[in-house]
N, CA, C and O atoms as CSV, one atom per row, in Angstrom:
chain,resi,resn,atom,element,x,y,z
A,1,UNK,N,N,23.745,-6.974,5.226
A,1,UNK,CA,C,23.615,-6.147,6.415
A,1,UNK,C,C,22.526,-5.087,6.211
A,1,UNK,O,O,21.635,-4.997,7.055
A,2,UNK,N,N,22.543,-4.262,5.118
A,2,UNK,CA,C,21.432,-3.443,4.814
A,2,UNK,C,C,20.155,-4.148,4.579
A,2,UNK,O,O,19.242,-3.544,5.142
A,3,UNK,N,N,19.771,-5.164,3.979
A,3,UNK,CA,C,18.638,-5.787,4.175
A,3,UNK,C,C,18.269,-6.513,5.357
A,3,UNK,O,O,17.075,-6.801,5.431
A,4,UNK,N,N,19.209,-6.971,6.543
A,4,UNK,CA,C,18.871,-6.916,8.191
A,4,UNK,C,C,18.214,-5.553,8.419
A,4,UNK,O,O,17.108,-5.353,8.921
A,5,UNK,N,N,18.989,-4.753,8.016
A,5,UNK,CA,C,18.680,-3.469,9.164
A,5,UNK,C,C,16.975,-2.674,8.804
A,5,UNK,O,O,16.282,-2.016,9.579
A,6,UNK,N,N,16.670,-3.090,7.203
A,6,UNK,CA,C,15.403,-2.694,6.414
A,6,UNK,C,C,14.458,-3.865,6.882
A,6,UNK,O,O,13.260,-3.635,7.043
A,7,UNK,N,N,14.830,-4.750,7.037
A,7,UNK,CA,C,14.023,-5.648,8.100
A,7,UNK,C,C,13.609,-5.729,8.748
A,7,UNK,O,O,12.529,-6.270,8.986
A,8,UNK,N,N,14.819,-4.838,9.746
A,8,UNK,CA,C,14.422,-4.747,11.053
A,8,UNK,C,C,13.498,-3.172,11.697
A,8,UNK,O,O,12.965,-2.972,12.788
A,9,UNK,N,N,13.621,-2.334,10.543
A,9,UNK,CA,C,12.827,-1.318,10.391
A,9,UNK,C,C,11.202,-1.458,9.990
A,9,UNK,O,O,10.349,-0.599,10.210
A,10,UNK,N,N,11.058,-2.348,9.550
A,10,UNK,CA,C,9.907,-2.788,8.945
A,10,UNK,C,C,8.953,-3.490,9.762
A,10,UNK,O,O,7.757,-3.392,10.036
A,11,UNK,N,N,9.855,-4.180,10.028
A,11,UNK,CA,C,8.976,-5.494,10.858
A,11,UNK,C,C,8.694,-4.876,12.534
A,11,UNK,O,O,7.575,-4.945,13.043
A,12,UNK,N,N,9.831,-4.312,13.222
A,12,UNK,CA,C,9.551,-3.337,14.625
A,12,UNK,C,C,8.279,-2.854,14.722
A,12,UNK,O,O,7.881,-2.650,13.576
A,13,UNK,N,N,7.207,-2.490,15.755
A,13,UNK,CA,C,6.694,-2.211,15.609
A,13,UNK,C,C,7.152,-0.564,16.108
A,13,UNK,O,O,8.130,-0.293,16.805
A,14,UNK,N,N,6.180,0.391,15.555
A,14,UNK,CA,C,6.566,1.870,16.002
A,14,UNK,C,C,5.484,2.406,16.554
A,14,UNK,O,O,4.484,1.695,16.461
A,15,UNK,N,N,5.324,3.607,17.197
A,15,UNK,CA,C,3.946,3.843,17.684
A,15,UNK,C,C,3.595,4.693,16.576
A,15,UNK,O,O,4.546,5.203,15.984
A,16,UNK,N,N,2.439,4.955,16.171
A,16,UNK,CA,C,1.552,5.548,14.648
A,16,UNK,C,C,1.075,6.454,15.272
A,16,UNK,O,O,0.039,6.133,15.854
A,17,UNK,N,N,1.662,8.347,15.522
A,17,UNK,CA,C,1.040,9.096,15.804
A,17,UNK,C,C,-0.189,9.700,14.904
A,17,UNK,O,O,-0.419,10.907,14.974
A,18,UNK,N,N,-0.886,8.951,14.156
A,18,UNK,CA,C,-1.803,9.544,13.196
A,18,UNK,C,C,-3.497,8.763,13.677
A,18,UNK,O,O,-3.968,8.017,14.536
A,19,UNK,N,N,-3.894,9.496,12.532
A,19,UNK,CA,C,-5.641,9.645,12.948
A,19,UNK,C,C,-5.940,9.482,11.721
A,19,UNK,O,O,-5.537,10.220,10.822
A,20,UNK,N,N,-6.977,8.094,11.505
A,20,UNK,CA,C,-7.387,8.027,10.146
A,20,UNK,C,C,-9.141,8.158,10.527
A,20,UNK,O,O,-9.841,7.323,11.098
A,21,UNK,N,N,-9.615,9.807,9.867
A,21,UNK,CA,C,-10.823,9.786,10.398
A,21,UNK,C,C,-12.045,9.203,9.377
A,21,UNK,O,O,-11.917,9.369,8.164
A,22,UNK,N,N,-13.106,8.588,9.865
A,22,UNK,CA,C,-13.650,8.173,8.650
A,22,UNK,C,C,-14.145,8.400,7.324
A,22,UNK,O,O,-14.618,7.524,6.601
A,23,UNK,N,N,-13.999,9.785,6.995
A,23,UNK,CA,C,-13.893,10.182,5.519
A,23,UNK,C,C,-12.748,9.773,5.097
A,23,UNK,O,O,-13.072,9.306,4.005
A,24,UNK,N,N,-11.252,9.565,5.224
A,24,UNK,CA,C,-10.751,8.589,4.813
A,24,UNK,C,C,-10.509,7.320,4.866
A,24,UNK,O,O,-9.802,6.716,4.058
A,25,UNK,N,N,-11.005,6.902,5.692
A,25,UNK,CA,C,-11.442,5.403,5.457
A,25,UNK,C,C,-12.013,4.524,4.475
A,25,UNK,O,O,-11.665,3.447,3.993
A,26,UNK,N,N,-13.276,5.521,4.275
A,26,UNK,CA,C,-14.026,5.552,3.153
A,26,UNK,C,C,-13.548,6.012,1.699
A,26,UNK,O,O,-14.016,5.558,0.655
A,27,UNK,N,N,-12.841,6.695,1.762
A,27,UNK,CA,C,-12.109,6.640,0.205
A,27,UNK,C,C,-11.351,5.818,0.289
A,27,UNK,O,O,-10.941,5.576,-0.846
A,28,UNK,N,N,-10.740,5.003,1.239
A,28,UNK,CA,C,-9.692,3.570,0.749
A,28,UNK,C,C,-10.895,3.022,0.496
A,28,UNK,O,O,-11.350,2.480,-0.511
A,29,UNK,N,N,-11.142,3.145,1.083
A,29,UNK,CA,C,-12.864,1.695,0.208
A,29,UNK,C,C,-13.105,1.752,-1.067
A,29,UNK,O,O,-12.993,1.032,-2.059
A,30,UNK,N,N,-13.466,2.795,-0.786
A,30,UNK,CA,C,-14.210,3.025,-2.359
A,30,UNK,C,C,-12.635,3.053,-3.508
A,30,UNK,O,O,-12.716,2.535,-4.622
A,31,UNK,N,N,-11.660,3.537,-3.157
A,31,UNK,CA,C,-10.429,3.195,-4.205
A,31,UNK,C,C,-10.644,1.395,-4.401
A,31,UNK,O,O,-10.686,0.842,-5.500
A,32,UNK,N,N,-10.798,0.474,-2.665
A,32,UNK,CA,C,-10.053,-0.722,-3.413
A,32,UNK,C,C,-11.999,-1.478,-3.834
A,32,UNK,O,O,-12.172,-2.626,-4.245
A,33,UNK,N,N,-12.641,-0.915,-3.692
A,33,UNK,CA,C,-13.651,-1.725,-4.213
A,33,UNK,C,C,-13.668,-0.874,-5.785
A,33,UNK,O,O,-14.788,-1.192,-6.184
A,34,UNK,N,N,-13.297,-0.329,-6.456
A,34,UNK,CA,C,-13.463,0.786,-7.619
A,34,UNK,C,C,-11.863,-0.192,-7.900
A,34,UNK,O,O,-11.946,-0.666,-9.033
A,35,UNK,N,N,-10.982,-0.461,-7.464
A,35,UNK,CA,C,-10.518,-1.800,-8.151
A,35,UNK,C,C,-11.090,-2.811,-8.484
A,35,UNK,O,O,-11.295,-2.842,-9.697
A,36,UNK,N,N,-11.329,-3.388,-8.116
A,36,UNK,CA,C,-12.535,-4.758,-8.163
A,36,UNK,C,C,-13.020,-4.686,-9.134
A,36,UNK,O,O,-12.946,-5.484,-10.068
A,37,UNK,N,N,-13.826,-3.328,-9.043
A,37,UNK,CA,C,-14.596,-2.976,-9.846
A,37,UNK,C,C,-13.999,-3.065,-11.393
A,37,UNK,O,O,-14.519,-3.858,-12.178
A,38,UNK,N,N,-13.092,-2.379,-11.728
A,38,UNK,CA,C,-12.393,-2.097,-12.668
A,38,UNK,C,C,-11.566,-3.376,-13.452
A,38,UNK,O,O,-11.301,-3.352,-14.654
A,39,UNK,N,N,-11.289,-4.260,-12.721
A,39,UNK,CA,C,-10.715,-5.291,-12.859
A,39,UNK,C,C,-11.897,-6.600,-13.608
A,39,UNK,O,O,-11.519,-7.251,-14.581
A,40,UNK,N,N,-13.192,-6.805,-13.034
A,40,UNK,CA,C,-13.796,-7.290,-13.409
A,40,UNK,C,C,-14.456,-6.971,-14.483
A,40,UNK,O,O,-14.753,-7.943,-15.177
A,41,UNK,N,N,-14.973,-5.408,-15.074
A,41,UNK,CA,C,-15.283,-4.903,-16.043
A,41,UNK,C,C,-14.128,-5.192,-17.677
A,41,UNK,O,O,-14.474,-5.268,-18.856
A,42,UNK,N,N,-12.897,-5.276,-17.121
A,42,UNK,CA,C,-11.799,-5.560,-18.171
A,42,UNK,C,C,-11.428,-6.592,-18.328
A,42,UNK,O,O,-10.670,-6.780,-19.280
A,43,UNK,N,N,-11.866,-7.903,-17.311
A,43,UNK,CA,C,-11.757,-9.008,-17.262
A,43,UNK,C,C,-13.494,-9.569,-18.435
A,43,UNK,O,O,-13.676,-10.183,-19.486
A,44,UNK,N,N,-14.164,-9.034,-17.633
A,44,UNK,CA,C,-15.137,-9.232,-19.124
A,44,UNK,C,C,-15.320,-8.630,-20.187
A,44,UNK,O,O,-15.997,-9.081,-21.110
A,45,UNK,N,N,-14.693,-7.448,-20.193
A,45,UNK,CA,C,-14.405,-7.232,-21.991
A,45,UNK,C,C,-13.166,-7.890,-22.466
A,45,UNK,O,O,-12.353,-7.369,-23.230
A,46,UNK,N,N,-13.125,-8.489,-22.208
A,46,UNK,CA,C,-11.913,-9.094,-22.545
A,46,UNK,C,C,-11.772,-11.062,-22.379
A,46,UNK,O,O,-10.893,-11.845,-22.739
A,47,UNK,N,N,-13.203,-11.273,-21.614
A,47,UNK,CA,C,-13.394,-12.657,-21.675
A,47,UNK,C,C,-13.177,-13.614,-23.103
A,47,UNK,O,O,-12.700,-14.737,-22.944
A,48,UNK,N,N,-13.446,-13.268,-24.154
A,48,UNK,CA,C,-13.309,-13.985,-25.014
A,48,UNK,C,C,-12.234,-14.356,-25.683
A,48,UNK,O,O,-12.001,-15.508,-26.049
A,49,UNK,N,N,-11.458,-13.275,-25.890
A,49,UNK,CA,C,-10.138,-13.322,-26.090
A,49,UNK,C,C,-9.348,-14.158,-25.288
A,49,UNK,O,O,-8.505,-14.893,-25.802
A,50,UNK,N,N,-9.574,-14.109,-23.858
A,50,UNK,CA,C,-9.007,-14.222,-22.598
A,50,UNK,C,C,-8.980,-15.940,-23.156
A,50,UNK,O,O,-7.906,-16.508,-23.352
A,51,UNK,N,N,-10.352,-16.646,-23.369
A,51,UNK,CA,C,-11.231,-18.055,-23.429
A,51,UNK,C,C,-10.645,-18.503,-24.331
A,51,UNK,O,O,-10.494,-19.724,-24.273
A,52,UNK,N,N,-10.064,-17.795,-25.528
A,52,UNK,CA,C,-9.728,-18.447,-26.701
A,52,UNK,C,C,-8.378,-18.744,-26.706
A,52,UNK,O,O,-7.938,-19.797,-27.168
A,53,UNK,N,N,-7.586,-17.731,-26.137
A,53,UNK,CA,C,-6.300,-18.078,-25.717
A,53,UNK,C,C,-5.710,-19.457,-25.093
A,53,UNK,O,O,-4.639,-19.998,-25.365
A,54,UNK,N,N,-6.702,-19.867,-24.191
A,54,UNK,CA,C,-6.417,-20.711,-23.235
A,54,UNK,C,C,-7.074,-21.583,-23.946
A,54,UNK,O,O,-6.081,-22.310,-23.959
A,55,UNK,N,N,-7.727,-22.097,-24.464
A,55,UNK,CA,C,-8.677,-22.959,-25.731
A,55,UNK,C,C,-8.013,-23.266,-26.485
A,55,UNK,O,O,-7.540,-24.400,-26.556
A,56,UNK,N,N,-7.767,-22.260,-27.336
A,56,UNK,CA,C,-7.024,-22.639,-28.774
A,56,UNK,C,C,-7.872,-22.291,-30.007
A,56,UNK,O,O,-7.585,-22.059,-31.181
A,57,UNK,N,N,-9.260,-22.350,-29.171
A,57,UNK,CA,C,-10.711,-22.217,-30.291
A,57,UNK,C,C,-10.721,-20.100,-30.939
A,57,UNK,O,O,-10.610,-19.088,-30.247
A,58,UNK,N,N,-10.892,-20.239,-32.387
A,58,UNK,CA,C,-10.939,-19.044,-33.172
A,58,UNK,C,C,-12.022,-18.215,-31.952
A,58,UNK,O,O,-12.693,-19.076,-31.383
A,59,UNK,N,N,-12.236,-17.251,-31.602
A,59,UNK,CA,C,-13.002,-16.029,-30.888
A,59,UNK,C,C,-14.179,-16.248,-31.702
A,59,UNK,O,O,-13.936,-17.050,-32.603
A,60,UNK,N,N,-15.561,-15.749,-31.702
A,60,UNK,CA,C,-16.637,-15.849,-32.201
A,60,UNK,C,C,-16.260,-13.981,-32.495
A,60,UNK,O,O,-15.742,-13.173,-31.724
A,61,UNK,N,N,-16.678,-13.830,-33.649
A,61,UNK,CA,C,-16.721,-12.305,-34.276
A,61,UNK,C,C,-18.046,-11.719,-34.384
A,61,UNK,O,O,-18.332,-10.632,-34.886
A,62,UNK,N,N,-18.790,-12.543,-33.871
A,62,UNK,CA,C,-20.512,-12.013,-34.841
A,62,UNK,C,C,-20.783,-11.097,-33.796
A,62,UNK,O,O,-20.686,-11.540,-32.651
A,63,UNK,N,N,-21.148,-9.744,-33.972
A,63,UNK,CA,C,-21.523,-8.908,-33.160
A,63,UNK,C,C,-23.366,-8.630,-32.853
A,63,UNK,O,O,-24.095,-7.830,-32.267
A,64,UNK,N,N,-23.479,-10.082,-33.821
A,64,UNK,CA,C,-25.267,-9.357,-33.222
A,64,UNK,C,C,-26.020,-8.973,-34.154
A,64,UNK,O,O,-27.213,-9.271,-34.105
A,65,UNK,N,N,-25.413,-8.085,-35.416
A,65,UNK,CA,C,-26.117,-7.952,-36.221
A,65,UNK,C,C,-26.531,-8.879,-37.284
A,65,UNK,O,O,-25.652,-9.619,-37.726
A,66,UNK,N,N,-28.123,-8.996,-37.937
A,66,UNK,CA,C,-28.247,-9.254,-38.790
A,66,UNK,C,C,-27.927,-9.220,-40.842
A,66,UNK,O,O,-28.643,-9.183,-41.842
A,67,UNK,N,N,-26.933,-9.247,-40.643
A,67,UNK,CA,C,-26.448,-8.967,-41.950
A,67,UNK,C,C,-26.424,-10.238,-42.416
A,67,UNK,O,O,-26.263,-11.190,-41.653
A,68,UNK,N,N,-26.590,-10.377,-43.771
A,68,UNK,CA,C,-26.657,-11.797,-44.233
A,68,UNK,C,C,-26.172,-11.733,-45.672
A,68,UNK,O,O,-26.108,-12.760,-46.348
């Protein structure tokens, strides 16, 4: 019965006495693109690990330098 009635609160429509003026508009943007953002930056530091997991293959360690 309580999840009817949260249902039915939810789903109703209500009238929205508010005003979303476009300076906030623009910070939801920029929050969900600054997700994206954030998500893909940690998704590629983290690609290799990510590759090897799902592989099975050892990670490559060599960072670049010439040491021999």
């Amino acid at each position: 019965m309580k999840l009817f009635l949260f249902a039915l609160l939810v789903l109703l429509p209500f009238a929205a006495n508010a005003y979303i003026d476009p300076g906030s508009g623009s910070a939801i943007m920029s929050a969900i693109i600054g997700f994206f953002v954030a998500l893909g930056i940690a998704i590629k530091t983290y690609w290799y690990k990510l590759k090897s997991l799902f592989t099975g293959k050892k990670p490559d360690t060599h960072n670049g330098s010439e040491e021999e």
